[in-house]
N, C-alpha and C positions, 0 to 999 in steps of 0.2 A: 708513515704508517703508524698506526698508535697501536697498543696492546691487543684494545677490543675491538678495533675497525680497521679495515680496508677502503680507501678510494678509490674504484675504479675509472671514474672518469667525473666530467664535468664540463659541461658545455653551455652556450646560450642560447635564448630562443627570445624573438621579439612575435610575438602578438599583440596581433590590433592597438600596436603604440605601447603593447605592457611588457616591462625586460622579465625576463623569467630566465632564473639559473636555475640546472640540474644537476642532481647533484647523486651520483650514484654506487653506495657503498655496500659494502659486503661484513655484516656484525658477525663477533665469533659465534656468541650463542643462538645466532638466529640462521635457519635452513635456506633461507631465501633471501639476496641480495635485496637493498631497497632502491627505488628509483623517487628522488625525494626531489619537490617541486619549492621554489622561493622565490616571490616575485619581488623585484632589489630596488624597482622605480616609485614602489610606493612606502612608504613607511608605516609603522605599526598604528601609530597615530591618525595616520590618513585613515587606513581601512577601517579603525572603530568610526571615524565621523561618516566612512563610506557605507559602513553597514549602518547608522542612524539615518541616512539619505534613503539607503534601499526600505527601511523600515518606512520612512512617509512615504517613501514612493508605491509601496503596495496599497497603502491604506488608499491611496487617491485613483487606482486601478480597479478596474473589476477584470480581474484575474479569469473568471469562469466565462468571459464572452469570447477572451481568446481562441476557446476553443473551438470556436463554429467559424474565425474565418480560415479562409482559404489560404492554403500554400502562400499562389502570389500575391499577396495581400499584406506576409510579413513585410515587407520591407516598407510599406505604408505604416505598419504598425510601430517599428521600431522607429521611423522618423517622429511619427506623433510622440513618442517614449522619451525618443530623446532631447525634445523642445522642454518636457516635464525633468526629465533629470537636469537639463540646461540649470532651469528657472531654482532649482534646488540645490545645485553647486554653488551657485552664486552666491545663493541667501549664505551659506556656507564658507565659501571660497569667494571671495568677494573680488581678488586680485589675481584670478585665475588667469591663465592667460589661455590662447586660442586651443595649440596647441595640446596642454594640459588636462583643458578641459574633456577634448574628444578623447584621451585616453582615458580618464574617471568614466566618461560615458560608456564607450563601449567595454568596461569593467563592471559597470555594473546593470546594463544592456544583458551580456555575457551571462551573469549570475542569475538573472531573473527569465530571459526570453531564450537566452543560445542553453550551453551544455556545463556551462561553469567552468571549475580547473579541467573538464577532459574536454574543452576545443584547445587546449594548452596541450593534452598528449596527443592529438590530433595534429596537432599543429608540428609535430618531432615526426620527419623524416626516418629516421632510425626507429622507430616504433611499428612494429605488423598487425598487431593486435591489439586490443583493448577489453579487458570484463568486467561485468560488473555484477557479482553474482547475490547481494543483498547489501542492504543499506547498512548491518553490521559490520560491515568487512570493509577492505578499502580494495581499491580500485587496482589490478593488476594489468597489465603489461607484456606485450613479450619483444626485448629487444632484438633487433639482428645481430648484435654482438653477446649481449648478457644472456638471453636467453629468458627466462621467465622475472619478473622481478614485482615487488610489492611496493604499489605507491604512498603515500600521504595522502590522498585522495580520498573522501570519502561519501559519499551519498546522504545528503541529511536524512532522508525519509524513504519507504516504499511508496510513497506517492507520487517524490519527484524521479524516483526511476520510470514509473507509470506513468508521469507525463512525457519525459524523455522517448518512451517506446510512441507513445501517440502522436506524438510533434514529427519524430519523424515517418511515422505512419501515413500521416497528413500530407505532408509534400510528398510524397510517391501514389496517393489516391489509394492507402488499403488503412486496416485499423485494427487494432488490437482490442479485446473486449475481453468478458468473463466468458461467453459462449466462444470466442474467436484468440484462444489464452497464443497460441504460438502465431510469429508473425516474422517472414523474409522479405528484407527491404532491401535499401539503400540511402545514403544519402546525397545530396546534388554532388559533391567531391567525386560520387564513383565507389565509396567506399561502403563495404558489405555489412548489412545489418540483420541479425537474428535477436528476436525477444522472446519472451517467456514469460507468463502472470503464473503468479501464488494462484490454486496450486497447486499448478502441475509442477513447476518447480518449487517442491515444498519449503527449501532454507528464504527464499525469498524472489522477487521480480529481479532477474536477470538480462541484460542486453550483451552482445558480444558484437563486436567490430573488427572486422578483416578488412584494414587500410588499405584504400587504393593506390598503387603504385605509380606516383605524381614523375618519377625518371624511370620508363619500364628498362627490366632486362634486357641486356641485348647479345647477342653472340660475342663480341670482344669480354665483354663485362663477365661472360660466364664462365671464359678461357681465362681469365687473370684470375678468378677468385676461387679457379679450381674445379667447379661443377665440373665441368665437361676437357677434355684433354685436347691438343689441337689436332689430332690424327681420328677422333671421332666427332669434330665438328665439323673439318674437310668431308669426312665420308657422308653424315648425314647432309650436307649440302650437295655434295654428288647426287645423293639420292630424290634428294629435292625437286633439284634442277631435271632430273631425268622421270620425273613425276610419277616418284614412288609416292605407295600413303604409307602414312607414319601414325602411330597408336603409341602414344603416351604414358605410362602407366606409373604407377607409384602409391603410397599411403597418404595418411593426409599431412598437409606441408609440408610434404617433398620436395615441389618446387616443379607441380607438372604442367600447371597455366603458368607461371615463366618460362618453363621448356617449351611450352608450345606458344608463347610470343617468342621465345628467340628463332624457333622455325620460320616465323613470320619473315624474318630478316631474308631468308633466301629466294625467298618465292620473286619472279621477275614482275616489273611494276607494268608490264606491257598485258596483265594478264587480270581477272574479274576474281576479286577474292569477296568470300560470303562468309561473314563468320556469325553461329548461332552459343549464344547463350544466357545462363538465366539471369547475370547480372553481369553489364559490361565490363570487366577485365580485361578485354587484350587490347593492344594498342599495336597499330600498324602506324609507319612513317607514311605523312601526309603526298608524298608521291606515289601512294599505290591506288589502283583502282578498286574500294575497299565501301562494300556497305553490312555494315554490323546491323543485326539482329537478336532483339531481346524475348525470352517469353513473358506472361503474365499471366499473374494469377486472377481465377474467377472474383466477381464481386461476391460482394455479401448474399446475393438472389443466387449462386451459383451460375452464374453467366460473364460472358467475356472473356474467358482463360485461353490462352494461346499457350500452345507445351511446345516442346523440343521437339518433338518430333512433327507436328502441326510445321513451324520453321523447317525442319531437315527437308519434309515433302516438298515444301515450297520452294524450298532453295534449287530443286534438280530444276524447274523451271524458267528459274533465274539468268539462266546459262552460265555456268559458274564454270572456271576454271581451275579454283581451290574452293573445298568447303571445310572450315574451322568447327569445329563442336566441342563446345565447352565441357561437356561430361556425358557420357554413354554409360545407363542407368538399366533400360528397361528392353526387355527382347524387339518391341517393334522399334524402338530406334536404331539396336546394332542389326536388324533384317535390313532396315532402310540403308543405314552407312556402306554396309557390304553389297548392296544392292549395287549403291549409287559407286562402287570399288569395282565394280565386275564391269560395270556399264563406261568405263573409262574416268572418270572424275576424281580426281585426287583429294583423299579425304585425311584430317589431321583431328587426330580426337584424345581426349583423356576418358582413363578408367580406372579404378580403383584396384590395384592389385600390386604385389609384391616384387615381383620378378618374373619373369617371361612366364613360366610354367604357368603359375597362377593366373596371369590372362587368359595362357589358352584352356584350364579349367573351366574359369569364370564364364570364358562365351560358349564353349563347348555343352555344359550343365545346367538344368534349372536354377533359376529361371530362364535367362535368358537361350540356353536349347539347341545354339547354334552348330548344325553337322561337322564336324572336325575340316573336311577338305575345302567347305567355301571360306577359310579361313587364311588359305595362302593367297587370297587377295591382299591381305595387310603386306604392304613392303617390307615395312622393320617396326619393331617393337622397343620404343628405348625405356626402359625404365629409370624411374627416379629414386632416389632415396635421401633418406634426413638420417644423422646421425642424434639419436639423443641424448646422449652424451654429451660429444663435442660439440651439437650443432650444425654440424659440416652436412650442406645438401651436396650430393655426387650425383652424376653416372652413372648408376650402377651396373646395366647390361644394354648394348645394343643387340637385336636377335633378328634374325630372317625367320619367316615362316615356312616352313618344306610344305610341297604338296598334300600330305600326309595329315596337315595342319599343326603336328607337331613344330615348338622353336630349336631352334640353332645358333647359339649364342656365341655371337661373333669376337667380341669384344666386352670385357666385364674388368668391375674394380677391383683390385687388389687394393683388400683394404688396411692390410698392415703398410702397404707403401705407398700408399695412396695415389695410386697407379691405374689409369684403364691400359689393359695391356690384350692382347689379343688371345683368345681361348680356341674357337675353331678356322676352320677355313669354308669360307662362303659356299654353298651348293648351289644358290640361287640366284643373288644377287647379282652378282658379275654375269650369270649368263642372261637375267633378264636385262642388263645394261650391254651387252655385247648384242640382243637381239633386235633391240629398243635403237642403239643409237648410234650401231656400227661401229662403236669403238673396239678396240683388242684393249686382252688384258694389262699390255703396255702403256695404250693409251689412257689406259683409267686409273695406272699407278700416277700416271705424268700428269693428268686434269688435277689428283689429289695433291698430287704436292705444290700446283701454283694455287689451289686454292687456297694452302697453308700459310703460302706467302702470301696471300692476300690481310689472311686473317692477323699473320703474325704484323703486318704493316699496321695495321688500326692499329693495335696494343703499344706497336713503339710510339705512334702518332698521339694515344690516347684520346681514340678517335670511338668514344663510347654509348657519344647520344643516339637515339632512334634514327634520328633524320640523319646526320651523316653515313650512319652505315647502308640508309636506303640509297641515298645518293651514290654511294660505292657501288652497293649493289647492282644498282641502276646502270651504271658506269660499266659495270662487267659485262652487263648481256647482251648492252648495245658495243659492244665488241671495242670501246673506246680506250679500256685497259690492254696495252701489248704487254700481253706475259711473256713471251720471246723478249720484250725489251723491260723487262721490268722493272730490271735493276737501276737502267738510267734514266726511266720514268717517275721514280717513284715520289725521288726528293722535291721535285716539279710538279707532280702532282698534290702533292701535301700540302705546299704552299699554297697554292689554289683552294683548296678544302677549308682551312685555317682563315682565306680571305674574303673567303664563303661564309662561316661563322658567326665574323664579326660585323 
């Protein structure tokens, strides 16, 4: 550690053949750690004769036809690109070898056609976010460990942000314009894209990127790193399986479409899951019976626009046996969710709010209006929280809904001890589960606690991908798992899982 910096880490990343070290320190005088980029396979030498190659290479382009072809079409285009960069390495690089050459190409392929250094923060796992909020500024970040962080990155131009927004405007069929300044995409990764044109955002053309989550969450993963404790993962799985709904709630990245794919984990694979939202996010293990649904926005004539709630209608047709909804927004889609709650269908959704109360404000109140007692349709209401501070996404309260539509918060965090620990005693729940599936109160302390050992076994097993915990899953509800024998089952079954794997 030197006087005026801190290292906090440093790791590698290899794209498209290019080494990139990271490198990310904390200066005393500076408020904001940096996240600093250094690609170590090319030398400083190479990249000036790289940037004299990209220099003929544009003059020999006509850069503005790009922009009229189609999505699938890049990948025609970039071959033609690359035959031109070939023929120009060479002249260059005469001794180039195979190898070598395909990483100068898609280097500077990268700089001219992809996103430049940010398919490089794209490309980091450990990165949630990405901004980009003028070509003055440099390019920020938000890690899962550091938390917000200022790159080396920077945006030559407001133009090349403007084209960034349009390119990928272009492969999803919508577009960005001066009449059409805001625009919610995606890109083929899955990952979430919002722009912005000067100016409405007056400092300059802004894009923001919420990474797709290439290993989702999964219920082991969220008990090891603390979100959630194993005595409210057991329970919310009880409730699961006995086809309670569950309403999600929390601010924004809290961690409430994680919470609601780790719910996904319990749902049994024998059963029709429907999940609606506006940009795909959840990932279900490819053992389930799972067809995802997206909306879309009108064209430019105002035509074609399919909303959420357009989806939620459709879905009761479907024959669904779970329905997933990415976000509950607008009074006619929580009429329809509660509808489709009363009418038997178990439904999983996120909402924007802070803690139990505030949900049941939020549907209760304009706008959305909803009469306080068809509200003890929602089973349990877990909320999420983000520390900003620390960082740290929790638990914050699991609640039942009483008749009354008031909550009853079962189970909440203790957050000096970072603890969910138990607050009331259930009014509802246990007896809608004693109604529901004949169990005694006995029997639904003894379901919870082998499901705890279920859970606790994946963590010793380090059993954290999607698919094997669906495999488990799967495994439990075809009754293959003896929890009477569990103990002498376990080590035998592991092995099997492990041989599975590989």
């Amino acid at each position: 550690m030197d006087g005026q910096q801190e290292q906090l880490d440093r790791y590698s990343l290899t794209v498209n053949d290019v080494l990139v070290e990271i490198n990310i320190i904390r200066y005393r005088n500076h408020p904001v750690a940096k996240y600093l980029i250094s690609i170590t396979n090319i030398s400083d030498t190479t990249k000036l004769i790289l940037e004299k190659i990209r220099q003929d290479f544009i003059q020999r382009i006509d850069f503005s036809a790009i922009e009229n072809f189609e999505s699938n079409d890049l990948e025609k285009i970039q071959n033609r690109f690359r035959r031109e960069i070939s023929a120009l390495l060479k002249k260059y690089f005469p001794d180039l070898d195979e190898k070598s050459e395909s990483m100068l190409s898609n280097y500077i392929i990268e700089e001219n056609l992809g996103f430049g250094k940010v398919d490089i923060l794209l490309a980091d796992e450990r990165i949630e976010e990405i901004v980009i909020n003028s070509h003055t500024e440099p390019v920020r970040v938000y890690h899962k460990q550091y938390g917000w962080l200022e790159t080396n990155v920077k945006i030559v131009t407001e133009a090349r942000i403007r084209h960034y927004s349009s390119m990928i405007g272009r492969n999803v069929g919508k577009e960005i314009t001066a009449l059409s300044p805001l625009m919610d995409a995606h890109l083929k990764s899955g990952d979430r894209v919002n722009a912005t044109l000067t100016p409405i955002s007056t400092a300059g053309n802004t894009i923001t990127i919420r990474k797709f989550a290439k290993d989702p969450w999964t219920i082991p993963k969220f008990i090891q790193a603390g979100t959630v404790s194993l005595d409210g993962a057991a329970f919310m799985w009880l409730c699961i399986q006995q086809e309670l709904s569950i309403l999600v709630a929390g601010g924004t990245g809290s961690g409430k479409t994680s919470m609601l794919n780790v719910l996904s984990n319990f749902f049994p694979p024998s059963q029709r899951i429907i999940t609606i939202e506006d940009t795909r996010e959840l990932v279900l293990p490819k053992i389930m019976h799972w067809v995802p649904l997206a909306t879309r926005l009108p064209n430019p004539e105002g035509k074609g626009g399919v909303t959420m709630l357009d989806l939620l209608v459709n879905s009761l047709r479907m024959r669904p046996d779970r329905i997933l909804v990415g976000e509950v927004r607008r009074k006619e889609e929580a009429q329809i969710m509660l509808e489709a709650m009363h009418t038997g269908h178990s439904v999983y959704a996120t909402i924007h709010a802070n803690n139990a109360d505030e949900v049941v404000v939020r549907l209760s109140n304009p706008p959305i209006s909803i009469p306080k007692p068809m509200l003890s349709s929602i089973g349990l209401i877990c909320v999420q929280n983000r520390n900003r501070r620390t960082g740290k996404r929790r638990t914050l309260q699991l609640a039942e809904v009483l008749p009354s539509g008031d909550p009853n918060v079962i189970l909440q965090l203790n957050v000096r001890d970072d603890i969910l620990q138990k607050m009331n005693e259930s009014q509802v729940i246990y007896d809608k589960l004693e109604l529901y599936s004949g169990m005694s109160r006995e029997d639904i302390q003894k379901d919870i606690e082998s499901k705890k050992k279920v859970l606790q076994w994946l963590i010793d097993n380090q059993f954290f991908d999607i698919e094997t915990v669906g495999k488990v899953m799967s495994q439990y509800y075809m009754g293959i798992l003896d929890m009477d024998n569990w103990k002498d089952q376990q080590e035998e079954y592991a092995q099997d899982l492990k041989e599975l794997k590989s």
